[in-house]
N, C-alpha and C positions, 0 to 999 in steps of 0.2 A: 331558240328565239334569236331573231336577224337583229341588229340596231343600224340607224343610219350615224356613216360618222366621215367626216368630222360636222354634220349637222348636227346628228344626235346620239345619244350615248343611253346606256341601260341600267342606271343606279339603283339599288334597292331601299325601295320608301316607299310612300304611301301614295297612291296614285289621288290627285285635286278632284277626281271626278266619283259623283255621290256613290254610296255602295245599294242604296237602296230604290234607284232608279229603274232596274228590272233590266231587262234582256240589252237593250239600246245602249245605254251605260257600260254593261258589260263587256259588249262589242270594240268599244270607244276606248276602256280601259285596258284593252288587251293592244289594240292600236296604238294610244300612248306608249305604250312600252317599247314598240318600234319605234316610236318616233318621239324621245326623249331632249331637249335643248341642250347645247352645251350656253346657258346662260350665260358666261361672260362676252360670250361676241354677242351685241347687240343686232348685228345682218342676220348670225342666224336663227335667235329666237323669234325676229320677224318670219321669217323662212321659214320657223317650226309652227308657228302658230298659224300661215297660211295655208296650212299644208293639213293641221288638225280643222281648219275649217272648211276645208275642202272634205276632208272626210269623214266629219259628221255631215255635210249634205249627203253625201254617197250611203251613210248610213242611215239617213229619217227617208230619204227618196227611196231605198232600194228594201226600205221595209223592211230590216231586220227583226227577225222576230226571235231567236235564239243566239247567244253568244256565237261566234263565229269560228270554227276552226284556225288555225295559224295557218295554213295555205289561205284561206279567204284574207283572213287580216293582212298578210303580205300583200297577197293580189291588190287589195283596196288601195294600199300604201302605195303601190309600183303604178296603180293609174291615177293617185294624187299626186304622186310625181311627175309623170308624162302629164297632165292637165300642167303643171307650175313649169313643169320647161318650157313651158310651148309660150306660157305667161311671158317668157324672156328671150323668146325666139321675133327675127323679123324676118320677113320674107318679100323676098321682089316684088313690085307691082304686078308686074302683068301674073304673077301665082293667084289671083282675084280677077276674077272677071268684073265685079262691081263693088264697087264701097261697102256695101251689104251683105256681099260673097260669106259664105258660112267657112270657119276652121273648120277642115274636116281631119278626124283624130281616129286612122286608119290601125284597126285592129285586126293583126295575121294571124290564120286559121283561132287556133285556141288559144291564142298567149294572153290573153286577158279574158276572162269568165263577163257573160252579159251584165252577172249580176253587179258588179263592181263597175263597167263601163256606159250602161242605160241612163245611171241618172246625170252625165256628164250631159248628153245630149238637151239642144236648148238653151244650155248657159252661155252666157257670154265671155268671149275671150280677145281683147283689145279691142271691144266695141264692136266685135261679130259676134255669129251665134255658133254654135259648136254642135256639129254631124259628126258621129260616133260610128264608123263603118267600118264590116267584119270583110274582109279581104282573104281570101282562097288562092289567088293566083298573084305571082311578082307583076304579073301586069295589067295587073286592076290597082297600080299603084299612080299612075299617072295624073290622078283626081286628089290623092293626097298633101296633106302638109305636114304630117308628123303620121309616122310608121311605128308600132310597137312591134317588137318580135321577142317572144320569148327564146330562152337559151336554148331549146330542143330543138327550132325553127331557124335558128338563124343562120348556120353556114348553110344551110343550104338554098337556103333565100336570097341568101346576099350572091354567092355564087350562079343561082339565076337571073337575078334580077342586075347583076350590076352593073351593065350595062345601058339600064334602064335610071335605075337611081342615079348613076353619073352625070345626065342630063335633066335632071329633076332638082327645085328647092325642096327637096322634104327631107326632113328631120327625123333619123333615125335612132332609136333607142332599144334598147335590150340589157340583159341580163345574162347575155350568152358570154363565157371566158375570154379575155383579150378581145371584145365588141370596139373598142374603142381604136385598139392597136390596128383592130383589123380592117379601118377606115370606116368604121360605124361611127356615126358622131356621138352619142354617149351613151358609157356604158356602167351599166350598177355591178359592183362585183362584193362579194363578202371576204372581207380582211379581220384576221382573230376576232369570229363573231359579229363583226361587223357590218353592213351594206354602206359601201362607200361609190361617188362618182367620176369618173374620169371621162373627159372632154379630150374628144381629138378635134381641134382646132382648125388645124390645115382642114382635113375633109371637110369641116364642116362651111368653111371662107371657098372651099373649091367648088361647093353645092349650090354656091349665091346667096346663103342664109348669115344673117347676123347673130349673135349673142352679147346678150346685155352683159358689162361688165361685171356688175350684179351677181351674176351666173358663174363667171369665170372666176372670179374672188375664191368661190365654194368649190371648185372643181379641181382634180388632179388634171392638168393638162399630158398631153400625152402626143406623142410623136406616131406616124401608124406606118403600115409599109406600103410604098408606091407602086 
């Protein structure tokens, strides 16, 4: 079992959520355990609790019918994550063709399962609507605003595509070792048991993309290489 931290930590107790709720509950409670508060900072039990109601949507929309694997529950977690960064993300004007222009929340090859990133699609995110699109090639990235890449996918993505992302606002995120260092704007890494995030800063200011301070508060900033 992963935990996020310094968001969230993994104590042993009794989980708040019913035991006799049936399969959905199940799912939810396995989830909670990733993603545990450290309740004395009041930013991040906000930030946990944004996060747990993000993923009960993901869980009533995506019709869970059976308790979920720990890869699933991870997975769930890692695109309630990418939806909440993005929460805190701004981007250029002209990255919007119209006031109405959809978030679109580009998912490489397999690094996020449909099943966890379908029910994202259609919500709203800073008063757009959210396009959930599965991306094959580095340069089907150009229609992007936030890129997920799993850790198995990402040097080699980034070393095609960087060219391409250099001139691009989108918001890059992974799971992949030193993602962050390696001028990916942020990256989830596990420290003793842990899922922690680190923010490379520079890349992200050198992309034309903002970060709410908000964001930056929670994050290990990081230096990457030029």
């Amino acid at each position: 079992m992963v935990c996020f931290e310094p968001v969230l930590m993994c104590p042993d107790r009794t989980s708040p959520f019913p035991t006799s709720a049936g399969p959905l509950w199940a799912w939810l409670r396995a989830a909670r355990r990733v993603l545990w508060p450290t309740v004395q900072d009041s930013r991040l039990y906000r930030f946990h609790h944004a996060l747990m109601a993000m993923l009960t949507v993901l869980a009533l929309l995506a019709g869970y019918g059976n308790a979920a694997d720990e890869d699933t529950t991870v997975q769930a977690v890692k695109a309630a994550f990418m939806f909440n960064f993005a929460k805190f993300a701004s981007w250029p004007q002209d990255a919007f063709a119209t006031a109405s222009s959809p978030v679109r929340l580009c998912i490489y090859k397999d690094s996020l399962s449909d099943e966890v990133t379908a029910p994202l699609s259609g919500k709203l995110l800073q008063e757009r609507p959210v396009e959930v699109i599965p991306v094959t090639d580095m340069r089907g990235i150009r229609e992007c605003h936030v890129l997920y890449l799993a850790a198995h996918h990402a040097d080699a993505a980034l070393a095609r595509g960087r060219s391409i992302l250099d001139e691009l606002p989108v918001l890059t995120i992974s799971d992949a070792e030193n993602f962050a260092q390696n001028l990916g704007h942020i990256g989830l890494f596990e420290e003793n048991g842990r899922l922690r995030f680190q923010i490379n800063l520079a890349a992200v200011e050198k992309s034309g993309l903002g970060l709410s301070s908000k964001l930056l508060n929670l994050a290990e900033i990081v230096d990457g290489r030029r």
